[in-house]
N, CA, C and O atoms as a DFTB+ gen file, in Angstrom:
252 C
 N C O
     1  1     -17.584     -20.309       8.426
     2  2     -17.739     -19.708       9.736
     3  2     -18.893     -18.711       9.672
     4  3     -18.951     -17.950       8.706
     5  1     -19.832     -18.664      10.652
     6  2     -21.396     -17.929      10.044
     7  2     -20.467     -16.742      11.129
     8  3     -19.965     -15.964      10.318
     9  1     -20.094     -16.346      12.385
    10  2     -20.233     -15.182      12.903
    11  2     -18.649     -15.233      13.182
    12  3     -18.137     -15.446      14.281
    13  1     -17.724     -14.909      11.525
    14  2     -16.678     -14.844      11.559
    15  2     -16.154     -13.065      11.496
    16  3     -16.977     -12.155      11.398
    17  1     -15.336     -12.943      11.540
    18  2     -14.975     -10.914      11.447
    19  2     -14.836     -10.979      10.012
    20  3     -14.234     -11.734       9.248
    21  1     -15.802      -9.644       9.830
    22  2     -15.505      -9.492       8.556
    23  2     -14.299      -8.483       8.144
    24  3     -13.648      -7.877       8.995
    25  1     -14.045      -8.353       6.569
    26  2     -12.859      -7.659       6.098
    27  2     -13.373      -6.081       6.383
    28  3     -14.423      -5.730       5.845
    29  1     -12.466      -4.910       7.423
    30  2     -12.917      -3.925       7.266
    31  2     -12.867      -3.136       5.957
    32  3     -12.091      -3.444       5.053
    33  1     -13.833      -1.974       5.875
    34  2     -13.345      -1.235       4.426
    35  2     -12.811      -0.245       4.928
    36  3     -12.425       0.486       4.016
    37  1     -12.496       0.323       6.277
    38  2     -12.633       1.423       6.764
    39  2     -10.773       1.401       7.471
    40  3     -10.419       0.896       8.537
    41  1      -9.811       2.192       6.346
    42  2      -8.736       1.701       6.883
    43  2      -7.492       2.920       7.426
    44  3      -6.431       2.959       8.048
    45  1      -8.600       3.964       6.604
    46  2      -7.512       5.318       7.164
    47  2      -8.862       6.522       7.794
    48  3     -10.018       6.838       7.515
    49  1      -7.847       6.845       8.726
    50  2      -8.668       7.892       9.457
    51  2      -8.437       9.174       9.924
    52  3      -7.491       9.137      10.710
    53  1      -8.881      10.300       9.789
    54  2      -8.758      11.252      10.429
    55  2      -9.651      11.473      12.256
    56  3     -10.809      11.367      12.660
    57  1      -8.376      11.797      12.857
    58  2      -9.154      11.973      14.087
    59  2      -9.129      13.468      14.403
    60  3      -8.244      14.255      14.068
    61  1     -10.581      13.821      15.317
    62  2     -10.760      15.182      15.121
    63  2     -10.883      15.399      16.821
    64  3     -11.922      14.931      17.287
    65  1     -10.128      15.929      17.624
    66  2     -10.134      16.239      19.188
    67  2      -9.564      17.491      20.110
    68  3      -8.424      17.950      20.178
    69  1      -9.944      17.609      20.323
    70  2      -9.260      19.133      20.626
    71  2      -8.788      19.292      21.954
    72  3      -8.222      20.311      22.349
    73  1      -9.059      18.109      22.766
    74  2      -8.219      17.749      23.575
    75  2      -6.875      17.096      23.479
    76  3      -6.883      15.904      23.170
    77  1      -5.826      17.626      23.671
    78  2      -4.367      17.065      23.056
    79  2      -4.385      16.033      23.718
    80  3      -3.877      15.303      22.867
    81  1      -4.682      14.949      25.122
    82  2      -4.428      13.853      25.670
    83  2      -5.508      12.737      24.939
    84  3      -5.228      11.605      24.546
    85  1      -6.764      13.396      24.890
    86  2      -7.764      12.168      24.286
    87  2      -7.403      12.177      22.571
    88  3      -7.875      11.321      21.823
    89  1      -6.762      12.956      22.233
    90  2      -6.664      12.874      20.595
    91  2      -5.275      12.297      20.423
    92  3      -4.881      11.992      19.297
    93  1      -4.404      12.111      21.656
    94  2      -3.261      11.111      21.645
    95  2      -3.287       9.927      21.688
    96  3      -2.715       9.131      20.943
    97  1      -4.322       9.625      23.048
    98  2      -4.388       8.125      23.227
    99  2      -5.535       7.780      21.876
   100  3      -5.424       6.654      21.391
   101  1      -6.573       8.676      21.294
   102  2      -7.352       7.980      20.275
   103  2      -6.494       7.267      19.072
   104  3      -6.709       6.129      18.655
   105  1      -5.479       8.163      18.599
   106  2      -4.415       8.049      17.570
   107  2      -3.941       7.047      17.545
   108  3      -3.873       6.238      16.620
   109  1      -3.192       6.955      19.575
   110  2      -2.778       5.274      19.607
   111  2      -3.369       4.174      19.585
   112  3      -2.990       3.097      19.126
   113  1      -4.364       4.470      20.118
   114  2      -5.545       2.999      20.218
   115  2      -5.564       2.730      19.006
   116  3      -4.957       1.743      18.587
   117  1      -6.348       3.649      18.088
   118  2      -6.351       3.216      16.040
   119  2      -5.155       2.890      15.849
   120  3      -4.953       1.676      15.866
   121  1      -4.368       3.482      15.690
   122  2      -2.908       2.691      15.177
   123  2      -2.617       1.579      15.730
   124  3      -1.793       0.934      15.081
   125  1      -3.071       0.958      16.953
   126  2      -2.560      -0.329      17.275
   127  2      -3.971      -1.645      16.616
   128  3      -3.920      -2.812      16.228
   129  1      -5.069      -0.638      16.791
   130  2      -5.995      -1.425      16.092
   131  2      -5.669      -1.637      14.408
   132  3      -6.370      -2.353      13.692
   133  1      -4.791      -1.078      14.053
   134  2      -4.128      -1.445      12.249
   135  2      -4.798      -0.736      11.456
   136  3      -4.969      -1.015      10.269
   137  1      -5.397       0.593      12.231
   138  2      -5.732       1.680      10.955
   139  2      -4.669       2.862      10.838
   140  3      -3.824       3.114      11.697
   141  1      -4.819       3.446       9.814
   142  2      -3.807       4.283       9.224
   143  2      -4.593       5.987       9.652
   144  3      -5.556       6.552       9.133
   145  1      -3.658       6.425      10.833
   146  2      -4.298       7.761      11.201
   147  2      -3.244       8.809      10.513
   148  3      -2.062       9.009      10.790
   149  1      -4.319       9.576       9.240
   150  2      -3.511      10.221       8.033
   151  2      -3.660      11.743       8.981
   152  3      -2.716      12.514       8.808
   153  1      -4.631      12.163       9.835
   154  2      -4.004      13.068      10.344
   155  2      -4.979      12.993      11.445
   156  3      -6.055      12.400      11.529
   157  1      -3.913      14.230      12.802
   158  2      -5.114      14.677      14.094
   159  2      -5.146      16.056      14.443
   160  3      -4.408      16.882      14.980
   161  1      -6.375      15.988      13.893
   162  2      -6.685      18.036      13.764
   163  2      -8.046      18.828      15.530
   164  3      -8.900      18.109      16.050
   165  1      -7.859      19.854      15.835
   166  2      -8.493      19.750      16.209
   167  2     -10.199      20.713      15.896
   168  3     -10.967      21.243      16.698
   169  1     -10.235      20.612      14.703
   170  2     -11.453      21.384      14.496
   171  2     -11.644      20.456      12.925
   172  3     -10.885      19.861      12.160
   173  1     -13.451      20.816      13.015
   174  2     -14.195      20.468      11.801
   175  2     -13.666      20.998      10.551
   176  3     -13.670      20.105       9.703
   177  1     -13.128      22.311      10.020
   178  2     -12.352      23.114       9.284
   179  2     -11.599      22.432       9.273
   180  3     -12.141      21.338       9.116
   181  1     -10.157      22.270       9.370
   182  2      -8.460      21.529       9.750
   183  2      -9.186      19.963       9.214
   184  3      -8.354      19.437       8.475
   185  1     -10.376      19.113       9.337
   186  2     -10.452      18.285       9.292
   187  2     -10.528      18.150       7.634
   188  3      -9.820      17.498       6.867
   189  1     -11.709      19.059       7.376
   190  2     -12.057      18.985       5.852
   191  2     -11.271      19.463       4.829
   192  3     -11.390      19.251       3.622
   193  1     -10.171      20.360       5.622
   194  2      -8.947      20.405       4.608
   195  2      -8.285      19.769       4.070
   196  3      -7.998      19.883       2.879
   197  1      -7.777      18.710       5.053
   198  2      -7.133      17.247       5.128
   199  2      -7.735      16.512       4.419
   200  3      -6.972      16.245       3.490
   201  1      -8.931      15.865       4.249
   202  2      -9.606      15.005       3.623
   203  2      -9.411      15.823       2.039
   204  3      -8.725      15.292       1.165
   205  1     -10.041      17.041       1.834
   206  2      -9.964      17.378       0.724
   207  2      -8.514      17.567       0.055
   208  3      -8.519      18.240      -0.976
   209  1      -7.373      17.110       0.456
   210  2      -5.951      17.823       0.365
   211  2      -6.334      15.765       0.002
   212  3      -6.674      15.328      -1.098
   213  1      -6.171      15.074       1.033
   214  2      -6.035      13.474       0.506
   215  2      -7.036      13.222      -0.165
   216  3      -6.926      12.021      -0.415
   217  1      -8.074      13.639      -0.682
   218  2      -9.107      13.300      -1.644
   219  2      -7.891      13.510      -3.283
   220  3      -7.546      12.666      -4.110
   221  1      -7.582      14.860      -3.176
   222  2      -6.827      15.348      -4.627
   223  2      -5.517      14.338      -4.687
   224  3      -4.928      14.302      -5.767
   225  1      -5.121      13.686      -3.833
   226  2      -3.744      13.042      -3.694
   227  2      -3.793      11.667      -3.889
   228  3      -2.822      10.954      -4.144
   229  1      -5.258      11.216      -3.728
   230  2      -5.272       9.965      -3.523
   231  2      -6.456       9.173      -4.877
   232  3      -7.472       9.721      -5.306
   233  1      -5.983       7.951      -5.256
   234  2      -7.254       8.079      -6.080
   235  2      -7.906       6.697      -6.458
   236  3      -8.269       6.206      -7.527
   237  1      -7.908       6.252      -5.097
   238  2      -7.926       4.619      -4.551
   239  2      -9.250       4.897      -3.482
   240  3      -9.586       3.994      -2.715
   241  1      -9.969       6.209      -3.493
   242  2     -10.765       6.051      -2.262
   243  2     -11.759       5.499      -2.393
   244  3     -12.076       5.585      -3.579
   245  1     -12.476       4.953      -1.837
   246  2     -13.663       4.186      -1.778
   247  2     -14.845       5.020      -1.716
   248  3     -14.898       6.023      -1.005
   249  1     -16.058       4.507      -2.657
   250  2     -17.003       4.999      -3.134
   251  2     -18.493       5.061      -2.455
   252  3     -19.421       5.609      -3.051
């Protein structure tokens, strides 16, 4: 198949919104699209905590 879907690499996500309604429905849309939303923060800070808190926890991340 030449213009088949490819395999994503991109499978967990942090969403960052600071609007509580658009950072709800974003959460749901990804989760129904079959990604894994590990957290929803609403600032750049809160974000990089998280990543760095699942960086030390995790040790499968992609390079």
């Amino acid at each position: 198949m030449l213009f088949g879907r490819r395999q994503r690499t991109i499978r967990r996500i942090v969403v960052v919104e600071d609007e509580p309604l658009v950072a709800f429905d974003n959460e749901h849309l990804l989760s129904e699209a079959g990604y894994e939303v590990v957290a929803t923060v609403d600032s750049l800070a809160d974000a990089a905590r998280v990543i760095q808190e699942e960086e030390g926890s995790t040790s499968s991340l992609p390079t």
